[in-house]
C-alpha atoms as a printed R data frame, in Angstrom:
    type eleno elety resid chain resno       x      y       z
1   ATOM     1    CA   UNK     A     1 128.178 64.111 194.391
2   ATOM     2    CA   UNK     A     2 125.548 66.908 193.400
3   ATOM     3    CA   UNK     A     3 121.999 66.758 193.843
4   ATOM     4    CA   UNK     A     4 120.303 66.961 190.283
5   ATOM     5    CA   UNK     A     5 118.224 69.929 189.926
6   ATOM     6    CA   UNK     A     6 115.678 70.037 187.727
7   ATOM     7    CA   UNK     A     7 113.045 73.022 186.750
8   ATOM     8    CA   UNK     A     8 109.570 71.659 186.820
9   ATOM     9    CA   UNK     A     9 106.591 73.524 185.619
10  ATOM    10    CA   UNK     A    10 104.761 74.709 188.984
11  ATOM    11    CA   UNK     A    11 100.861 74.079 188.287
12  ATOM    12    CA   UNK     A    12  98.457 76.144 189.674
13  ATOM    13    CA   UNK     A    13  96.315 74.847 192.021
14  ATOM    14    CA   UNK     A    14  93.164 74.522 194.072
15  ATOM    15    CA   UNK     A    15  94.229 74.755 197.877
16  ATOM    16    CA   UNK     A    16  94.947 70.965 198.771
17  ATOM    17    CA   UNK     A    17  94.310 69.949 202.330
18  ATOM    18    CA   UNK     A    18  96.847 67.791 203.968
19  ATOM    19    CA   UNK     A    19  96.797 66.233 207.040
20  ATOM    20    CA   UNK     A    20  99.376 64.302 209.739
21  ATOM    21    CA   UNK     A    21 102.880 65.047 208.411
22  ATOM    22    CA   UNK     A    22 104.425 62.324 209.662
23  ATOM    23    CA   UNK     A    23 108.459 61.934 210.014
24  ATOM    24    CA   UNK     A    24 109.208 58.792 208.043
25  ATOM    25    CA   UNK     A    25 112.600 58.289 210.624
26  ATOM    26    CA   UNK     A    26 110.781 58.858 214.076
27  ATOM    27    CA   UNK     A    27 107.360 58.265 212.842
28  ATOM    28    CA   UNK     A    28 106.181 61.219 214.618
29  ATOM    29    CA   UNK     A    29 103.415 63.675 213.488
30  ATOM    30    CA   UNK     A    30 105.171 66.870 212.232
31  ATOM    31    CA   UNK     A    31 102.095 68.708 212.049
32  ATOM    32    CA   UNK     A    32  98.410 68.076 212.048
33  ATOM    33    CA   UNK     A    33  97.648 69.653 208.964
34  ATOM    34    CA   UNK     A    34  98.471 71.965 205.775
35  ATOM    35    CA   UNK     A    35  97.853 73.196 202.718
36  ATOM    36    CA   UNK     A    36  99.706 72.352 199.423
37  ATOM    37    CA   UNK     A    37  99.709 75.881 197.499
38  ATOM    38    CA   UNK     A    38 100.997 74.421 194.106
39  ATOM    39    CA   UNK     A    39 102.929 71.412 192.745
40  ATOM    40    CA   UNK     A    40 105.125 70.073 190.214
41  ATOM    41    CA   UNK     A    41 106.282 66.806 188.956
42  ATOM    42    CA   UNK     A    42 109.806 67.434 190.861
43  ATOM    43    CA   UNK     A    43 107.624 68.547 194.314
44  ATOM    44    CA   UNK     A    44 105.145 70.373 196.243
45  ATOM    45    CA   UNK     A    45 105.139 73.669 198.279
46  ATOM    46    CA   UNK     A    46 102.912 73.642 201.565
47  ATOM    47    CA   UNK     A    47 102.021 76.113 203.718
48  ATOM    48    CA   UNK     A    48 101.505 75.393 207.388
49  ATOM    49    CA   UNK     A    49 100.407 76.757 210.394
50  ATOM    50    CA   UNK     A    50 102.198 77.362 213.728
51  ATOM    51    CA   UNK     A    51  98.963 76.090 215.532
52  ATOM    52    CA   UNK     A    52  99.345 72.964 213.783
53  ATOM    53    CA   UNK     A    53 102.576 71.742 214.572
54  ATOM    54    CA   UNK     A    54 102.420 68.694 216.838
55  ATOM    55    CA   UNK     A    55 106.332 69.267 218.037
56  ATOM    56    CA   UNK     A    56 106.944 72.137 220.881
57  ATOM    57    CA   UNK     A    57 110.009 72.994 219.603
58  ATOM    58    CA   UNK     A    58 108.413 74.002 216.215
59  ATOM    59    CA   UNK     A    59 105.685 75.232 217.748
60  ATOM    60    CA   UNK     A    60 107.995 77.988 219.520
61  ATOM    61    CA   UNK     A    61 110.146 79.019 216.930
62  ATOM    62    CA   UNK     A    62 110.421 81.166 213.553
63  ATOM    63    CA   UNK     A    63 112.954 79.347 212.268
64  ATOM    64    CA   UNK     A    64 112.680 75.205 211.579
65  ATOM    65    CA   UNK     A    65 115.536 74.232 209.637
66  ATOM    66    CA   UNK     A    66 115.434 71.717 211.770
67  ATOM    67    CA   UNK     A    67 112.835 69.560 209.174
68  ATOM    68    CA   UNK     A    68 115.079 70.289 206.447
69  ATOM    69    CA   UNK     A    69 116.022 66.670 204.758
70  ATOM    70    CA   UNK     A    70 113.385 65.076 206.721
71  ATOM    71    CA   UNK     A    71 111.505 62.281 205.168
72  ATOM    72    CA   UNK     A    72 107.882 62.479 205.166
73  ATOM    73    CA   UNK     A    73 104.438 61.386 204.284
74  ATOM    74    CA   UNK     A    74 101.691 62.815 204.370
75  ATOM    75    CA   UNK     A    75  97.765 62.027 203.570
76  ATOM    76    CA   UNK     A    76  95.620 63.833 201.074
77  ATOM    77    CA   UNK     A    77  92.137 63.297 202.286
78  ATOM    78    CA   UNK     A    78  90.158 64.930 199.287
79  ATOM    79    CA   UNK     A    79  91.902 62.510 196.987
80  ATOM    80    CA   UNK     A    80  92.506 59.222 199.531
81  ATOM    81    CA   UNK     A    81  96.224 59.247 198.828
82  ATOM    82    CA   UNK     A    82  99.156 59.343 200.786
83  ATOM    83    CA   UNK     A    83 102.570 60.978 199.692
84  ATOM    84    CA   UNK     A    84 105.764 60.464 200.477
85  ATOM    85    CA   UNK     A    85 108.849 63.201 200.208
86  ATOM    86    CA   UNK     A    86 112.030 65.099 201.723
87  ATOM    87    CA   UNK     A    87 111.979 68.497 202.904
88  ATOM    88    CA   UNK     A    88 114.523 70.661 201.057
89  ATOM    89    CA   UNK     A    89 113.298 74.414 202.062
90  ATOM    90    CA   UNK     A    90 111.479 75.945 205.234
91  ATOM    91    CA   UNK     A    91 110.770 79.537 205.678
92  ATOM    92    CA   UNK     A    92 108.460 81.670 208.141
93  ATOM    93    CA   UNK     A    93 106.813 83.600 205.979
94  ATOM    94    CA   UNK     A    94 105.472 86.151 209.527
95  ATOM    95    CA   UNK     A    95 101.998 85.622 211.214
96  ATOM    96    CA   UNK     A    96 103.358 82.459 212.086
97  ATOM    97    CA   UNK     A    97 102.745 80.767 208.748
98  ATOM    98    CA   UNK     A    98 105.571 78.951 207.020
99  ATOM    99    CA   UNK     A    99 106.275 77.683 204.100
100 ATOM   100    CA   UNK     A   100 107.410 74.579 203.691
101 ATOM   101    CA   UNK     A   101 108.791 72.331 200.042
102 ATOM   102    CA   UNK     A   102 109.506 69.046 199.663
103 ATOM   103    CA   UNK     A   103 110.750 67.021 196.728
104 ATOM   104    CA   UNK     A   104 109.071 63.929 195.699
105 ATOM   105    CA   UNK     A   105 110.743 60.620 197.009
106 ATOM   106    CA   UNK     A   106 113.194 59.251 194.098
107 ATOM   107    CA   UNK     A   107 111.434 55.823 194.572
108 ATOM   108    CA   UNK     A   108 107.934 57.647 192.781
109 ATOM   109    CA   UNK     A   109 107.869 57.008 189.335
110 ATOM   110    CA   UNK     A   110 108.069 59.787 186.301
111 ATOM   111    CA   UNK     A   111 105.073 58.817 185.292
112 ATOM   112    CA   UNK     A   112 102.780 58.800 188.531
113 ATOM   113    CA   UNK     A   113 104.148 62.412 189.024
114 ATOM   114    CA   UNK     A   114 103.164 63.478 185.767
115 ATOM   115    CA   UNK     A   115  99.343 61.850 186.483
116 ATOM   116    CA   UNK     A   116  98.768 63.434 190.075
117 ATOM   117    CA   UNK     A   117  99.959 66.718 188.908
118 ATOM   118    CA   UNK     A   118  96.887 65.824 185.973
119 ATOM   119    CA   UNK     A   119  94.823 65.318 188.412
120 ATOM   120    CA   UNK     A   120  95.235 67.835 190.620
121 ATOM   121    CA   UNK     A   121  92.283 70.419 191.019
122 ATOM   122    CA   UNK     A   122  92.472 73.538 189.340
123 ATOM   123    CA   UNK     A   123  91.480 76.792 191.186
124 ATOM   124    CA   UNK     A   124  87.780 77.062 191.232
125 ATOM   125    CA   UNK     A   125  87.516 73.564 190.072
126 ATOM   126    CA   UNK     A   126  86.468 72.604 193.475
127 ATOM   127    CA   UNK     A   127  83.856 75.108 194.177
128 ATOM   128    CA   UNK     A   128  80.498 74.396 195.742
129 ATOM   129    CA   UNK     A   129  79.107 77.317 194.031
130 ATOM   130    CA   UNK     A   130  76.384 76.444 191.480
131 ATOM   131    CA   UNK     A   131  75.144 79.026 189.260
């Protein structure tokens, strides 16, 4: 039984904060907050922090394979929205960032994909800067 892979354009985005990525099995808070870096209609690739893990033993290590196929949601406060996915990829990127992608749940529809990946802000689009 494979897993289907599929190649998804990757759109580039605006920096989208995330915050409490929360363990859909234990319910715990992964991590306080993030940053999606760009997205797709198959996923999304976050960056996080080491300062913003919630979990100690996260917190204390380069490597957390330990998230890999965990379930998750997570909220999107600039856009009141809450996603749900599975981890498929971790890696410490050094400085104690890490990067971090997760596949849409298979319960999402095509279609909703295909909208918030519309909707999504491109870069600059959410500037403050008026000229």
């Amino acid at each position: 039984m494979g897993a289907e892979n599929r190649i998804a354009e990757r759109k580039n985005i605006e920096t989208i904060e995330v915050i409490d990525i929360t363990s859909l099995t234990s319910y715990i808070i992964i991590a306080k907050k993030a940053q999606i870096m760009n997205a797709s209609t198959s996923g999304f690739l976050m960056q996080i922090k080491r300062i913003d893990f919630e979990i100690d033993e996260l917190k204390n290590n380069i490597n957390i394979d330990t998230l890999l196929n965990e379930k998750i949601v997570l909220f999107l406060p600039q856009m009141n929205l809450d996603l749900e996915g599975l981890i498929t990829r971790t890696k410490h990127l050094g400085k104690g960032v890490f990067e971090v992608a997760a596949q849409f749940s298979a319960n999402v529809p095509e279609y909703w994909k295909e909208c918030l990946i519309d909707l999504l802000p491109e870069p600059g689009e959410l500037s403050d800067d008026e000229d």
